[in-house]
ZAPAKE-46417 format. One record per residue (C-alpha): residue number from 1; residue in one letter; x, y, z. Coordinates in Angstrom, 1 decimal, always signed. Layout:
<nodes>
[NUM, 'A', [X, Y, Z]]
...
</nodes>
This chain:
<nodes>
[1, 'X', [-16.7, +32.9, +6.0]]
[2, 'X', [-14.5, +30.2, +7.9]]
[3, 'X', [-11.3, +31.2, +9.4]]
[4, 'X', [-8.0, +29.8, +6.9]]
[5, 'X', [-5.4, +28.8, +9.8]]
[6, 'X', [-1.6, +28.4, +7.7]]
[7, 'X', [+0.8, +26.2, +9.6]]
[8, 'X', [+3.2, +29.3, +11.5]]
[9, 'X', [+6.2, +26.6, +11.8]]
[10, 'X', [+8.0, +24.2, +9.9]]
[11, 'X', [+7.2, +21.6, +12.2]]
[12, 'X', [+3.7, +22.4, +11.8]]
[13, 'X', [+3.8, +22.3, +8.2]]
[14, 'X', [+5.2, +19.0, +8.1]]
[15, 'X', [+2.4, +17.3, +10.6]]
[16, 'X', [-0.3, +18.5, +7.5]]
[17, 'X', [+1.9, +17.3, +5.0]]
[18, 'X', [+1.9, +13.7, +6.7]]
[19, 'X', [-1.9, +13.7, +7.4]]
[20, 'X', [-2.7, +15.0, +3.8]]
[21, 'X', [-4.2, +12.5, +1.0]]
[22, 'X', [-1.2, +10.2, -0.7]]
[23, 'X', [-1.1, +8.0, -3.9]]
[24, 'X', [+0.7, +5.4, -1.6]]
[25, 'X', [-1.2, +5.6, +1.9]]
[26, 'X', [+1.0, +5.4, +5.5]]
[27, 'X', [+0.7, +2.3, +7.5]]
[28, 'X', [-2.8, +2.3, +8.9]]
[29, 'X', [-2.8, +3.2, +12.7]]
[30, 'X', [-5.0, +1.8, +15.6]]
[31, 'X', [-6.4, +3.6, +18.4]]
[32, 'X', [-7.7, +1.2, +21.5]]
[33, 'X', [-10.4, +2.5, +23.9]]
[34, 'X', [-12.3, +1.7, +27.6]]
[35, 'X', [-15.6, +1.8, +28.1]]
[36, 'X', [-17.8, +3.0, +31.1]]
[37, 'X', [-17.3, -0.3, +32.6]]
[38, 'X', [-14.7, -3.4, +31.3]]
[39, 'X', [-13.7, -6.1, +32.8]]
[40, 'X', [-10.7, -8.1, +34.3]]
[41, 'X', [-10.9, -10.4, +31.1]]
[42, 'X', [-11.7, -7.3, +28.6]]
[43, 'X', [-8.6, -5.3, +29.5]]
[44, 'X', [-6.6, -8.4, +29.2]]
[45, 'X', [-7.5, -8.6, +25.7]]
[46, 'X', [-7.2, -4.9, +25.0]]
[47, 'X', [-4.1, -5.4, +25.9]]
[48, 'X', [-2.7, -8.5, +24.0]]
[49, 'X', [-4.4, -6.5, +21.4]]
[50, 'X', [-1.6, -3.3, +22.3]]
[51, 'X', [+1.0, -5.5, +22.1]]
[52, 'X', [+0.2, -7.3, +18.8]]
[53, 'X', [-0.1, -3.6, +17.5]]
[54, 'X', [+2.6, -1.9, +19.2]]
[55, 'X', [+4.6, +0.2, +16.8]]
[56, 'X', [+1.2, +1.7, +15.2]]
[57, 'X', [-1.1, +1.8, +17.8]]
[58, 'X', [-2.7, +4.2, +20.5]]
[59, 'X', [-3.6, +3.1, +24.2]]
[60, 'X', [-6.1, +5.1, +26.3]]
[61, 'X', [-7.0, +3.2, +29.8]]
[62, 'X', [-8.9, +6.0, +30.8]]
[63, 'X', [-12.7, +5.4, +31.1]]
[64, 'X', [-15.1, +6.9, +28.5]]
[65, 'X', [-18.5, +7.6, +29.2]]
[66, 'X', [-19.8, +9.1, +26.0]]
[67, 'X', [-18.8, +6.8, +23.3]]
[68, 'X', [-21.7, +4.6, +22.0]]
[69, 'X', [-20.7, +3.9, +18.2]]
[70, 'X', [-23.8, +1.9, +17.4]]
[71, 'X', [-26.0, +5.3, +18.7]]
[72, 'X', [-26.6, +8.1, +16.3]]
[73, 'X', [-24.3, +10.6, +18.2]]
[74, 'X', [-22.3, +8.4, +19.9]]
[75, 'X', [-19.8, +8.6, +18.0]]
[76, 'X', [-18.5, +12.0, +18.4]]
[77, 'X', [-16.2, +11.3, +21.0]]
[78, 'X', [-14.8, +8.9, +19.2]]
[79, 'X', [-14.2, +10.4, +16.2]]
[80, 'X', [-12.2, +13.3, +18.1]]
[81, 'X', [-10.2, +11.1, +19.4]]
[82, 'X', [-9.5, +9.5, +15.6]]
[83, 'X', [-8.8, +12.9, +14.2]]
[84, 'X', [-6.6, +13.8, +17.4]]
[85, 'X', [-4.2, +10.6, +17.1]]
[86, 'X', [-4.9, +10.4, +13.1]]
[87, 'X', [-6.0, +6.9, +13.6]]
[88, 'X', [-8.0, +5.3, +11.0]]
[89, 'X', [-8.8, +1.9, +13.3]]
[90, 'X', [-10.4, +1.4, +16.3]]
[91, 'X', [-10.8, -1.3, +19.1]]
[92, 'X', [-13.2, -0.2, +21.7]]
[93, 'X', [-13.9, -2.7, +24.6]]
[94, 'X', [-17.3, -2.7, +27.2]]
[95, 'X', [-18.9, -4.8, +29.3]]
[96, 'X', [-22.5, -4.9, +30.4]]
[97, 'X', [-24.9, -8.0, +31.7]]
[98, 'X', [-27.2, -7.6, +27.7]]
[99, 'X', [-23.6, -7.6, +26.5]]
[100, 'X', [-20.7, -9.2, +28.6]]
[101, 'X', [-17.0, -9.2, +27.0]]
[102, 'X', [-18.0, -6.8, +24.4]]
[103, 'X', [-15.7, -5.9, +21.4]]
[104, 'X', [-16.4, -3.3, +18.8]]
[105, 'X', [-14.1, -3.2, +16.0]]
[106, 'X', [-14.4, -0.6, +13.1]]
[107, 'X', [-12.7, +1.6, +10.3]]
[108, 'X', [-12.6, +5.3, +9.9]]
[109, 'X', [-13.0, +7.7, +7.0]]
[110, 'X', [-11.9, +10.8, +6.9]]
[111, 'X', [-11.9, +10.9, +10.9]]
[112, 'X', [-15.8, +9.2, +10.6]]
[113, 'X', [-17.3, +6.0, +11.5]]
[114, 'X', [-17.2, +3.8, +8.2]]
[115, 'X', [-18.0, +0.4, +9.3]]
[116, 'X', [-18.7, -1.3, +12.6]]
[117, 'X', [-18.3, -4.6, +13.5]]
[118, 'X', [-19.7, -5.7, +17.5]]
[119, 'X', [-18.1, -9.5, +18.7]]
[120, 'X', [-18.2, -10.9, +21.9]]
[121, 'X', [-15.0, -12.7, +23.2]]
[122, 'X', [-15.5, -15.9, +24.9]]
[123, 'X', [-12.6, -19.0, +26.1]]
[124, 'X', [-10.0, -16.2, +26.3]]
[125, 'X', [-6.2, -17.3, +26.6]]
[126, 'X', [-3.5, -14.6, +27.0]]
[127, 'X', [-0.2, -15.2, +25.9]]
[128, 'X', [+1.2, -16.2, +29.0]]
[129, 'X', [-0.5, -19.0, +29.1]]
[130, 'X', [+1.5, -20.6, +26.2]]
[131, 'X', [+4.8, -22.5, +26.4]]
[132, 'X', [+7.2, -22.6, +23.7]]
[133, 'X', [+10.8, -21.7, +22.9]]
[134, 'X', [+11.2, -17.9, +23.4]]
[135, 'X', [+13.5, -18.0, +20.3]]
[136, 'X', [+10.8, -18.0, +18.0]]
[137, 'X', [+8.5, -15.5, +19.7]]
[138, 'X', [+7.7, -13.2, +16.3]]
[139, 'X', [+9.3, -10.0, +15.9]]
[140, 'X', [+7.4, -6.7, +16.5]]
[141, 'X', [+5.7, -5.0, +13.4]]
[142, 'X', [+6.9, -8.4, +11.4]]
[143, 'X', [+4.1, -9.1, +8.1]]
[144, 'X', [+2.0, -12.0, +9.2]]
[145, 'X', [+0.5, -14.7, +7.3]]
[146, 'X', [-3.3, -14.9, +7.4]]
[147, 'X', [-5.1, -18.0, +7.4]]
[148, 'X', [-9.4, -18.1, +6.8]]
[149, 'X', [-10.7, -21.6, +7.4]]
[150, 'X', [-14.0, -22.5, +6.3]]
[151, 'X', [-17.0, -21.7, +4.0]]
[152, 'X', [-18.7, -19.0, +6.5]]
[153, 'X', [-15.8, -16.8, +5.6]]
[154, 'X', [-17.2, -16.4, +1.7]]
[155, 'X', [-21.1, -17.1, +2.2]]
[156, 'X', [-22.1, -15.0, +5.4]]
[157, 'X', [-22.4, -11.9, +5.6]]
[158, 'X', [-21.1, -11.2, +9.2]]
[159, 'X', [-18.1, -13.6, +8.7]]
[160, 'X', [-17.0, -11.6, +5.4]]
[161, 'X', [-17.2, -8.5, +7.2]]
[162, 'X', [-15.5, -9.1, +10.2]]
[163, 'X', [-12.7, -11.1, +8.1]]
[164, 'X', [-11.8, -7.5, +6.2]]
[165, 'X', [-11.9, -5.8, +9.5]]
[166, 'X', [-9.2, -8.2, +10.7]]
[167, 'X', [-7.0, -8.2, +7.8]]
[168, 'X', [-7.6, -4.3, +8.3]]
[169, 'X', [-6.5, -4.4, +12.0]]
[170, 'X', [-3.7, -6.7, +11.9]]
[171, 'X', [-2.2, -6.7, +8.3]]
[172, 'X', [+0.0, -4.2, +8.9]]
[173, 'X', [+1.7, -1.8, +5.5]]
[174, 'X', [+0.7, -3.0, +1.8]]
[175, 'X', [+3.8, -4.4, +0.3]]
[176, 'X', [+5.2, -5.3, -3.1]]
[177, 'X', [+7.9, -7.7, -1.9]]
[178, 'X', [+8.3, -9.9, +1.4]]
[179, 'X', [+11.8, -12.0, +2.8]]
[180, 'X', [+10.5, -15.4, +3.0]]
[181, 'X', [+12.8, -15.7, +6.5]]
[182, 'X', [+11.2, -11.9, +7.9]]
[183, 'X', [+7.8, -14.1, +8.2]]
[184, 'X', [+7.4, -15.4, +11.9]]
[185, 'X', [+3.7, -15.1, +12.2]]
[186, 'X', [+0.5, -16.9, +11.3]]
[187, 'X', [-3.2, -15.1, +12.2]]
[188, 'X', [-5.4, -18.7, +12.1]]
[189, 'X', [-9.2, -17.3, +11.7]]
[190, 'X', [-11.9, -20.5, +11.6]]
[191, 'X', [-15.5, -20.4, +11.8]]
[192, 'X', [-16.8, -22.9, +13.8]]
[193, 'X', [-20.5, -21.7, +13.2]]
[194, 'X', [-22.3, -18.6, +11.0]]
[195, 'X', [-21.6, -16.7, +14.2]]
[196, 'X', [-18.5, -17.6, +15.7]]
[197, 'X', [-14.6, -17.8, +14.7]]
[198, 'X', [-11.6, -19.1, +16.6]]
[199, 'X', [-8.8, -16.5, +16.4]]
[200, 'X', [-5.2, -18.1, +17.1]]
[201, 'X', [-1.8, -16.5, +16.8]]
[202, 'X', [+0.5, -19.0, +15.9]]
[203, 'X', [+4.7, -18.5, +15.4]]
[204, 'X', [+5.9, -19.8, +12.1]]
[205, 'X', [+8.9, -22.1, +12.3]]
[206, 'X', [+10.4, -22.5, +8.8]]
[207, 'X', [+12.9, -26.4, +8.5]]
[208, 'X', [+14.8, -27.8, +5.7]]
[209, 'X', [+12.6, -30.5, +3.6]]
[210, 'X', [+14.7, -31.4, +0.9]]
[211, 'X', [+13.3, -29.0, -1.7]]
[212, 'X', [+13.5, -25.3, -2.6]]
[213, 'X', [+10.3, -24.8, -0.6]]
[214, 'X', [+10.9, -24.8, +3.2]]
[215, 'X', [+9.0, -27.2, +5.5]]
[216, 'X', [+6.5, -25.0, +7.9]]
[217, 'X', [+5.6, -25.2, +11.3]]
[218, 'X', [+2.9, -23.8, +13.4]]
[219, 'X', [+3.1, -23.1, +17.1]]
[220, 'X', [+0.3, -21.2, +19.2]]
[221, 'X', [+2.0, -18.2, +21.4]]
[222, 'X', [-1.4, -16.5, +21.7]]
[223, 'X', [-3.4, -15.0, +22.3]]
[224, 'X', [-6.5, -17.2, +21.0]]
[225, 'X', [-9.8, -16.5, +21.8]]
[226, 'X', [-13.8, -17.0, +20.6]]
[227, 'X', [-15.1, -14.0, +18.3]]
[228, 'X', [-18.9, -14.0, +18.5]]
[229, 'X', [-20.6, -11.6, +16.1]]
[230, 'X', [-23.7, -9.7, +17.6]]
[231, 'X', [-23.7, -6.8, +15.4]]
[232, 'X', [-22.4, -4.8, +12.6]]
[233, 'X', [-22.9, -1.6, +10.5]]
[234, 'X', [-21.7, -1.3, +6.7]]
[235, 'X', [-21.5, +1.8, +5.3]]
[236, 'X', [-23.7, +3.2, +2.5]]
[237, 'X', [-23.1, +2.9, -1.2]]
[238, 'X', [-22.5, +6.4, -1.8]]
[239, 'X', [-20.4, +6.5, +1.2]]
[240, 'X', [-18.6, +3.0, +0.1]]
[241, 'X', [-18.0, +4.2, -3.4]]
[242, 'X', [-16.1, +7.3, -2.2]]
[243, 'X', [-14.2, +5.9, -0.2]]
[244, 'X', [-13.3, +3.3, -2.4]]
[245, 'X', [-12.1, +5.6, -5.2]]
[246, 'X', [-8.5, +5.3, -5.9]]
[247, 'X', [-6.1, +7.6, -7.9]]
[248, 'X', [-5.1, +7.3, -10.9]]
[249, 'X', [-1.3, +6.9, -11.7]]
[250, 'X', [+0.8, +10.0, -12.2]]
[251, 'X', [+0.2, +10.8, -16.4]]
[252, 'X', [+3.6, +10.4, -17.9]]
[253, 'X', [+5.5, +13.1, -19.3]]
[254, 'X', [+4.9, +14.2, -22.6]]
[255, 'X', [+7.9, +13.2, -24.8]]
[256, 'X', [+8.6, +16.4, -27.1]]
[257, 'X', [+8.2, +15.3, -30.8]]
[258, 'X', [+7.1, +12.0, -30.0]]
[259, 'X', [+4.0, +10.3, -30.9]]
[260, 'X', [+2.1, +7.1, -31.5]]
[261, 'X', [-0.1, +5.6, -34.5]]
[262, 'X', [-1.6, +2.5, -34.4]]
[263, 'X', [-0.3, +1.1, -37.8]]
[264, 'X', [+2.9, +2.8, -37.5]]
[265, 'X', [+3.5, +2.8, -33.8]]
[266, 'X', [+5.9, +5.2, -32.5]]
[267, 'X', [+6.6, +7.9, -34.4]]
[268, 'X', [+9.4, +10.9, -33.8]]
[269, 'X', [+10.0, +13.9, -35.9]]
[270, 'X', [+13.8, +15.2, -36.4]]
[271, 'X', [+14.1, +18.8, -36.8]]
[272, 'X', [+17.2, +19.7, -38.9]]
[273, 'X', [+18.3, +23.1, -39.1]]
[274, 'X', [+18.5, +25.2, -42.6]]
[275, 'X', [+22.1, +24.4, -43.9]]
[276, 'X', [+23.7, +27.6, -46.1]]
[277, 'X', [+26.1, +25.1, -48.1]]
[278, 'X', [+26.8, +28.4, -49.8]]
[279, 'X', [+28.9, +29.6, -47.2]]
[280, 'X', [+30.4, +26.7, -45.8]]
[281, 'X', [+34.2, +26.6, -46.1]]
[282, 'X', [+35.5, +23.7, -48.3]]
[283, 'X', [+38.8, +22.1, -48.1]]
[284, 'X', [+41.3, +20.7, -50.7]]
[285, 'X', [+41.2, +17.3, -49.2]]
[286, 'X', [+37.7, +16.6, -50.7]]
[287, 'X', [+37.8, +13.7, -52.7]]
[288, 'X', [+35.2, +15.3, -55.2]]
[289, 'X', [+37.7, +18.0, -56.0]]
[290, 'X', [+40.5, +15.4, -56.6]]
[291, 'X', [+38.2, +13.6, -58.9]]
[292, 'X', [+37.4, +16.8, -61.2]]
[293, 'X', [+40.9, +17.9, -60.7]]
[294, 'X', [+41.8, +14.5, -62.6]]
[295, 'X', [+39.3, +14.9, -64.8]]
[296, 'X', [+40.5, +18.2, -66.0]]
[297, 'X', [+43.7, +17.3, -66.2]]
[298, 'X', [+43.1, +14.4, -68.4]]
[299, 'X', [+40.9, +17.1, -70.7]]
[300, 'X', [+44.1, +18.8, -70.8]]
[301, 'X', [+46.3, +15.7, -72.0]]
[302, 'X', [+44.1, +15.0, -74.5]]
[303, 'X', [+43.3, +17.9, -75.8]]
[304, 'X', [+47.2, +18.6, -76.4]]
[305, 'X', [+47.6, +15.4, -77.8]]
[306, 'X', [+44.9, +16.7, -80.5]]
[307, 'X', [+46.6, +19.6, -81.4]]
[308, 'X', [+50.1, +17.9, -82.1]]
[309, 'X', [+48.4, +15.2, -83.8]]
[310, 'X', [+47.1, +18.8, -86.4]]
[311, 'X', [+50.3, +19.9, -86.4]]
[312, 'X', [+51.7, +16.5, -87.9]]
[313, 'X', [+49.1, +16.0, -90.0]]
[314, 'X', [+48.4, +19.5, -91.8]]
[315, 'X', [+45.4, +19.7, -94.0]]
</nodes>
């Protein structure tokens, strides 16, 4: 029999209660890892990547040795350290001669590896690099626009794949409603080959043009960078369906005498309870009294006027 632990503290209590399932899911957070080995250009990108990400992400610069998440077992470090931050993305950066500038990008579920996807990033170009007025550097944790150009994106595999890890990674919270002016950013994906996409980050500048619908502007403030695809892992079907299972809306409450037909449509039944007219109290300003007051009054009349009408006229 395994051990029950109950939260001791409210504070406790409250860190379950934010980890446990919801209808409505939190903002999805990303947790960015080192390698054995990475290089100068590597943890340059891991950390434009931090900074795109900065209100839900989680840095570690620390070297890791045992994380391999293409190796059956590899991946237990990992997922630690996805259960530890509750961090259901994950950007983990290596470099090695087979595989220079490495990139593995993936999604968790239930604190496990779902899907894996392994780029390598080539013509790197940090944001620095860019000039442009500062006043339209995008806003931190601002929804971006996202932007897939070309037909690799629907017919190969790979592309598809890594396009949902991306809008994964940097799409931020699902929303009902957006501010037209809170936009500010553009994420420009195109594939260039079956293999290989140009990422840009572009600020959007929105002008006047005459009509209801603004004119838009892009400008590159980086980072942008060539996204080769070497490998990638889906999950099962068993696995996929699971996860992809989705709860049902909250059943309404049950109106009390209420029902529905289909010819009749809505139906309610008014309860009315036993009247004793017997015993109600009736007053004299009931206009059904007056009238058989009236009427026995005129009974009256007449039947006086009868009997001097005998009187006058005696058999």
């Amino acid at each position: 029999m395994l051990k029950i632990k109950t939260p001791r503290t409210h504070r406790a209590q409250r860190a379950l209660e934010k980890r446990a399932p919801k209808l409505v899911e939190n903002g999805k957070k990303t947790l960015i890892l080192h390698g054995t080995k990475t290089s100068n250009l590597l943890n340059s990108v891991l950390t434009q990547i931090y900074h795109l990400k900065r209100d839900s992400a989680v840095n570690y610069t620390k070297k890791n040795e045992n994380i391999r998440p293409f190796e059956s077992g590899g991946e237990t470090s990992l997922e630690f350290f996805s259960l530890k931050t509750d961090c259901s993305l994950f950007v983990f950066g290596s470099h090695s001669k087979k595989r220079p500038n490495n990139l593995v990008l993936g999604r968790m579920y239930d604190h496990h590896v779902y899907d894996l996807v392994e780029v390598g990033v080539e013509n790197f170009r940090p944001i620095e690099s860019f000039e442009y007025d500062k006043k339209i550097t995008p806003r931190i944790g601002s929804k971006p626009f996202f932007a897939f150009i070309g037909e690799g994106f629907e017919s190969v595999e790979e592309l598809k794949h890594l396009k949902e890890v991306l809008l994964d990674l940097f799409g931020g919270e699902v929303v009902e409603n957006l501010n037209l002016g809170g936009i500010d950013r553009v994420f420009v994906c195109t594939a260039t080959s079956s293999t290989t996409i140009l990422f840009m980050h572009c600020a959007l500048r929105l002008k006047r043009s005459g009509t209801s619908l603004p004119r838009m502007e892009l400008v590159e403030v980086g980072p942008s960078m060539d996204l080769v695809v070497r490998r990638h892992s889906l999950p099962n079907d068993s696995l996929k369906k699971e996860a992809m299972k989705t709860a049902s809306d909250q059943p309404k409450k049950k109106i009390k005498n209420v029902s529905s037909d289909i010819v009749q449509g809505k139906i309610g039944k008014i309860y009315i309870p036993d009247q004793q007219v017997g015993n109600m109290p009736l007053s004299n300003d009931i206009r059904g009294l007056k009238r058989e007051r009236r009427e026995a009054k005129k009974n009256k009349v007449n039947g006086e006027d009868q009997s001097k009408k005998r009187k006058m006229d005696p058999q």
